[in-house]
N, C-alpha and C positions, 0 to 999 in steps of 0.2 A: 142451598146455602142458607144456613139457619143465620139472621141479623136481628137480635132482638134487642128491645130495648124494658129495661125494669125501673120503675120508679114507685116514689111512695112517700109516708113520711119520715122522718129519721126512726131508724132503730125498728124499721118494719120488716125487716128480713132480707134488705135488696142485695145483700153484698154477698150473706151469705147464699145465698140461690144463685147470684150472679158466679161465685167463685166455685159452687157446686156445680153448675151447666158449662163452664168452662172444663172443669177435669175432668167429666164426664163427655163429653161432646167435641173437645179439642178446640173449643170455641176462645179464641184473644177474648181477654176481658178489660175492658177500659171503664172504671170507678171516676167519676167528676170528682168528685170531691178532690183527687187531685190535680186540677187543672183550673180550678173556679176559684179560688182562693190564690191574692199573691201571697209569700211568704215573710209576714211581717205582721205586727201585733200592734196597736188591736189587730184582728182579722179586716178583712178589706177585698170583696170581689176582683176577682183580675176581670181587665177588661173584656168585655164579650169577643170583640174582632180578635183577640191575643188565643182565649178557648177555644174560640171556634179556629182558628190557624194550627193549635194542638191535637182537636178532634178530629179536621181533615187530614193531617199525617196520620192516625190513628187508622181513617177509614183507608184509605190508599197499601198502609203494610198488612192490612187483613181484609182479607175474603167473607170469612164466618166471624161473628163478633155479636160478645153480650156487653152492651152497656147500661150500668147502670147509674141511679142519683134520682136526688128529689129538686134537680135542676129545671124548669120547664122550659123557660128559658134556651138550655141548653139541647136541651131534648127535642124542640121542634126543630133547632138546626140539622138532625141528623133523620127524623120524623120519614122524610119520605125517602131513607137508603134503607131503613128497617122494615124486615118483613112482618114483623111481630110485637107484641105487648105484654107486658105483664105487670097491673097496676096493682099493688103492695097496699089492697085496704084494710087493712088491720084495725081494730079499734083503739082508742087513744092510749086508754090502761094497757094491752097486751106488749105497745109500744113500748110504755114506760115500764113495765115490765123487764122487754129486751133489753132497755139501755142501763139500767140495775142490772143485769146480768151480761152487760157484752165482755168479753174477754181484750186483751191490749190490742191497739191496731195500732203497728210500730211502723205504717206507712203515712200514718196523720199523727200521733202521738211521740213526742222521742223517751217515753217514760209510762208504764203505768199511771203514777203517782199524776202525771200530768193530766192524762186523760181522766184521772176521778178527781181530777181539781177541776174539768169542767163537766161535771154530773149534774150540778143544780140548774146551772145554765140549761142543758141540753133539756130535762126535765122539762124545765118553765115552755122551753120550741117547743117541744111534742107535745105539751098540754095545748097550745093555742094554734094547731093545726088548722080545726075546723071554722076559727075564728078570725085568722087572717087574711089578707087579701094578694100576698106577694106571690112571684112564681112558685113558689115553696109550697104554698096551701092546697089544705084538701079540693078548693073550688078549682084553682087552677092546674091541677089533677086530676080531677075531674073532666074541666074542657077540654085538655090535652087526649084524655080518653074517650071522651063523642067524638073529638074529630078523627083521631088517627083511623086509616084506611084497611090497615093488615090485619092481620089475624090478631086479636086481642082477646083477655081473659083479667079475672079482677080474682085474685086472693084476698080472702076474708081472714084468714088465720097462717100460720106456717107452714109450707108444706116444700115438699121435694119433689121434682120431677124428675123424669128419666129422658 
């Protein structure tokens, strides 16, 4: 039973890897992004115990499961049901790269035009990766990858598995 877990920093490739090993694999895919945010602007963390009551449902209707997100936070609550890793190090440019080029994601966005209205913002995150200190960051990306136990691997660039 393949239970993996992908993180990284925004726009490093996790979702689409994640949504790639699910249609290849028949693996449930659970994206944080929607469960870690409530629904209200500005933007605003949902509570941790509120995610973490969403991801337990989550673990319970599936067996096999890739989740991904650059939640750590998030991640070490499910940390020790996942068999697996897949940390998303990409370098900062190839990120900014991605996010210049991500196509609409109409599951976070209700609009194109919406999601390239926040391009500069996402831009400014992914530049100060390696210089922040929140679960979000390269460091705490990092620690989350020395400790996990399972099978683990680091991407440096894009790639597709089978």
């Amino acid at each position: 039973m393949r239970k993996l877990l992908i993180f990284g920093n925004s726009s490093s490739g996790k979702s689409t890897l994640a949504k790639h090993l699910s249609a290849k694999q028949g693996l449930a895919h659970l994206d944080l992004d929607t469960l870690a945010w409530l629904p209200v602007s500005p933007p605003e963390r949902m509570p941790i115990d509120k995610s973490e009551a969403r991801i337990q449902t989550f673990l319970e209707q599936n067996e096999c499961w890739v989740i991904e997100g650059c939640y750590t936070d998030l991640l070490e609550l499910v940390a020790s049901e996942a068999s697996e890793a897949i940390f998303m190090n990409l370098s900062v440019e190839q990120c900014l790269v991605n996010a210049r080029n991500r196509p609409w994601e109409p599951h976070k966005y209700e609009s194109k035009a919406a999601q390239d209205s926040n391009l500069d913002m996402l831009l400014s995150w992914i530049k100060d990766y390696k210089t922040r200190s929140d679960s979000f960051s390269y460091e705490s990306h990092q620690q989350f990858y020395d400790s996990f136990q399972g099978k683990k691997c680091v991407f440096t660039e894009n790639q597709v598995l089978t």
